[in-house]
C-alpha positions, -999 to +999 in steps of 0.1 A: +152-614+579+165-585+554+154-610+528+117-610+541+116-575+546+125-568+511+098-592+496+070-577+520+088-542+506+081-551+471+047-566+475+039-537+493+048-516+463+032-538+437+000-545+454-006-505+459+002-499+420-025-529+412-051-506+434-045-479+415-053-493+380-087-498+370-095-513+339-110-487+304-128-504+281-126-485+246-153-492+215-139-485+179-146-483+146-133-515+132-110-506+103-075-518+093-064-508+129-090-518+153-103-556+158-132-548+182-133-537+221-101-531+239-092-528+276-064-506+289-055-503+324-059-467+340-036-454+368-056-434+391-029-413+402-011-407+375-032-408+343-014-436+325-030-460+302-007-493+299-013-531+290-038-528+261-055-560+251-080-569+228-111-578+250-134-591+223-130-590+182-164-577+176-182-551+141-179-514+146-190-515+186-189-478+184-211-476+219-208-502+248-222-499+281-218-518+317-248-531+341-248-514+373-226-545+384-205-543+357-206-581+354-223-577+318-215-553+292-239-548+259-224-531+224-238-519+194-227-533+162-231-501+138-239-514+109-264-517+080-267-550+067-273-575+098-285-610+085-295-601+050-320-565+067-312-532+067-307-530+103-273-532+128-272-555+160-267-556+197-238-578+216-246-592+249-215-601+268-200-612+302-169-596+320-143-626+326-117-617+362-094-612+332-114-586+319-117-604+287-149-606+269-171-638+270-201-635+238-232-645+254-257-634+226-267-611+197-300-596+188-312-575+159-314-532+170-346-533+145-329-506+128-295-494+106-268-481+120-273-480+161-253-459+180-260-457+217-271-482+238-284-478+275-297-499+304-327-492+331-318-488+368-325-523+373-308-540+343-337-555+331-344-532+301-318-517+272-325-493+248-306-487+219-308-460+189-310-466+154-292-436+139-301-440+098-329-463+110-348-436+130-357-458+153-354-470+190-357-506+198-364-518+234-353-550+245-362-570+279-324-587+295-328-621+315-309-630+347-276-641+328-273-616+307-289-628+275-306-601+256-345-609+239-358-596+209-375-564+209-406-562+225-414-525+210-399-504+185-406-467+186-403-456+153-400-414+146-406-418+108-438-405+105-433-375+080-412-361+051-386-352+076-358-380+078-353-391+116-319-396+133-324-411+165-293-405+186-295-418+222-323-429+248-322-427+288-348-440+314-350-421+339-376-438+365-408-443+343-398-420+317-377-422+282-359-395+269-348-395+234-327-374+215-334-369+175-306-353+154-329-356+120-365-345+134-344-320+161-367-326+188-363-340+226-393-366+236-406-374+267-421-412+268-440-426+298-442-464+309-479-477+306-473-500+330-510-520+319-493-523+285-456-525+296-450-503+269-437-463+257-462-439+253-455-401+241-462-378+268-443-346+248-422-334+217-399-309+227-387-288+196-354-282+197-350-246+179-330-235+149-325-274+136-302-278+163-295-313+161-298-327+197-277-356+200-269-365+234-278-360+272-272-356+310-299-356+333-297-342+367-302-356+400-338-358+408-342-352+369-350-311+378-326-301+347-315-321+319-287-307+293-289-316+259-261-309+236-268-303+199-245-315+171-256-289+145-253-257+157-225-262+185-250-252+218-264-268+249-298-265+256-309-263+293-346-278+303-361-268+336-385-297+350-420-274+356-443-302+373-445-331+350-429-316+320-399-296+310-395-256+294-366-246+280-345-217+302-313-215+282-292-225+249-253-210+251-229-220+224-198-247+233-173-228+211-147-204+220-153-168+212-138-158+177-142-192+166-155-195+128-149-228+113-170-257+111-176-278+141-200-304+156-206-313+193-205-348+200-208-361+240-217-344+274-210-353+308-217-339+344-189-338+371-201-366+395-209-333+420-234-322+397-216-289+396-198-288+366-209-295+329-182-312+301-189-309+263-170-321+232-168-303+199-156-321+169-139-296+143-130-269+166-117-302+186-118-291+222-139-297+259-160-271+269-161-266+304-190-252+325-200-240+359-237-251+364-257-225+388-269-243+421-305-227+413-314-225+378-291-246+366-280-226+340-245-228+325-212-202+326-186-215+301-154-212+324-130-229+301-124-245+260-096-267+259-080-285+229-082-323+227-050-330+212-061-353+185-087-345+158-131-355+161-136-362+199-164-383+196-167-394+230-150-383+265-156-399+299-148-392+334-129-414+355-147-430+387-133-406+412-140-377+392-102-371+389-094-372+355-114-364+323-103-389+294-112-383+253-118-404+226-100-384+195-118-406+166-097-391+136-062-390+147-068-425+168-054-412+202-071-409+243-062-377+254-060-372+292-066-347+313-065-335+348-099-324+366-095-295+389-120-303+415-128-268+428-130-251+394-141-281+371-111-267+348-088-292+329-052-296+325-037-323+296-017-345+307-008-370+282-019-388+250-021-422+241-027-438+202-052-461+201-071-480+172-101-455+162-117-451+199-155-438+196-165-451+231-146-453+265-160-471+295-150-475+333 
């Protein structure tokens, strides 16, 4: 009997540590350390990353992304030279019970050099951006997975200006995109006659800012870009159909005079708080969004501990705030205070160049 007891004692124990890991999926750079897309397993409770395994050997998938099921996951390959064009590619994929990696197809991103790649609400659109291409290719997805050649290309190279398309979103029948090169925010619409992206507005992003990623708030009323070039967020009110601009604040600590360039943002699942990265002066910028206006309060910068936080994420229960330290090959994570947004670090891991970390 004591011998029963004991083994329902230690299954207890391991089954409740195997419910609190949940797999991270990292996309690197592919260099002398890194092969392609590896998987960690993440303790909720504690912030520990253990077991690391290669997923899938795969080129440079700096940006990979799930469907809502998370039973398919799509990469970028960032590269330049994809079957003899100057142009990168896309990986289709499906998520084995292993959490391995099965390759199910590749496409051309009809452009060099993609760098973020995102689904529609219904899985059966992804749009990816071509970052020296200027470009951003839009590709239908079948029901197992398998990704289709484009069927439109938006292309931002229409003047002396070199574009630098940096990352799309749909957002019901809209397309955001935000142009590093051109530093402008677009608004597309869905002709739904045409099935195809039309330009409803150009927002112009002041003072070459460099927008370079996005959040958009529930019900779409503010969206946040962050700007790579001159270290700010910019806040957009939704006024009827289209947006204004009600705010740009700086991500970098006060007194802060070296170089630096923001990288990803992220909203607390709440919607209450606002996350930014900055690499160079290599910290999170934390904000307190106002329940009105939406308009940001800086409450907290925080070093990454590593060097060029490319990309952060936060975990699924909003508990813990995880960064991608490209130059010094380390996750950094921290813990999220839930009343205040604040962050406290809580350990580091190396890892083989991350640029991308998914739950």
């Amino acid at each position: 009997m004591m011998k029963f007891y004991s083994f329902i004692l230690i299954f207890y124990c391991f089954s409740t540590v195997s419910a609190q890991n949940i797999p991270l999926y990292v996309g690197t750079y592919t260099d002398a350390d890194s092969e392609g897309i590896y998987l960690y397993d993440f303790n909720l409770k504690t912030g520990e990353l253990t077991n690391k395994k290669l997923a899938v050997a795969a080129v440079n998938p700096s940006f990979i992304t799930f469907s809502s099921d998370k039973k398919l996951m799509y990469a970028v390959g960032e590269v330049d030279d994809f079957e003899g064009a100057k142009s990168g590619f896309l990986n289709a994929y499906s998520v084995s019970k292993d959490g391995t990696l099965q390759f199910i197809n590749k496409v051309s991103s009809n452009g060099a050099h993609p760098c973020h790649i995102q689904l529609n609400k219904d899985n059966s659109k992804v749009a990816v951006s071509n970052y020296t291409g200027g470009t951003i290719s839009l590709h239908s997805i079948t029901k197992n997975g398998k990704i289709l050649p484009a069927n439109q290309v938006i292309d931002h190279n229409k003047g002396a200006k070199q574009s630098h398309a940096h990352s799309a979103q749909f957002f019901k029948n809209n397309l955001f995109i935000a142009d590093l090169g051109l530093s402008i925010f677009s608004q597309y619409k869905l002709n739904n006659t045409e099935n195809k992206y039309e330009l409803k507005t150009n927002y112009v992003v002041e003072n070459n800012a460099g927008p370079r990623h996005f959040e958009i708030a529930k019900k779409g009323k503010f969206i946040y870009v962050i700007n790579e070039l001159n270290s700010t967020i910019s806040v957009l009110k939704k006024k009827k159909d289209s947006y204004i601009f009600v705010q740009n604040i700086t991500t970098l600590a006060v007194g802060f005079d070296g170089k630096s360039f923001c990288a990803d943002i992220h909203l607390s699942k709440d919607g209450k708080f606002l996350y930014g990265s900055n690499r160079g002066e290599n910290s999170i910028a934390v904000f307190k969004i106002h329940k009105k206006n939406g308009e940001l309060q800086k409450t907290q910068t925080i070093s990454t501990h590593g060097d060029w936080p490319r990309n952060f994420t936060l975990s699924p229960d909003g508990n813990h705030l995880l960064v991608a330290n490209q130059r010094s090959k380390n996750i950094s994570v921290f813990a999220v205070n839930i009343k205040t947004g604040n962050l406290t670090f809580l350990l580091s891991v190396n890892s083989p160049t991350p640029a991308c970390l998914l739950f």
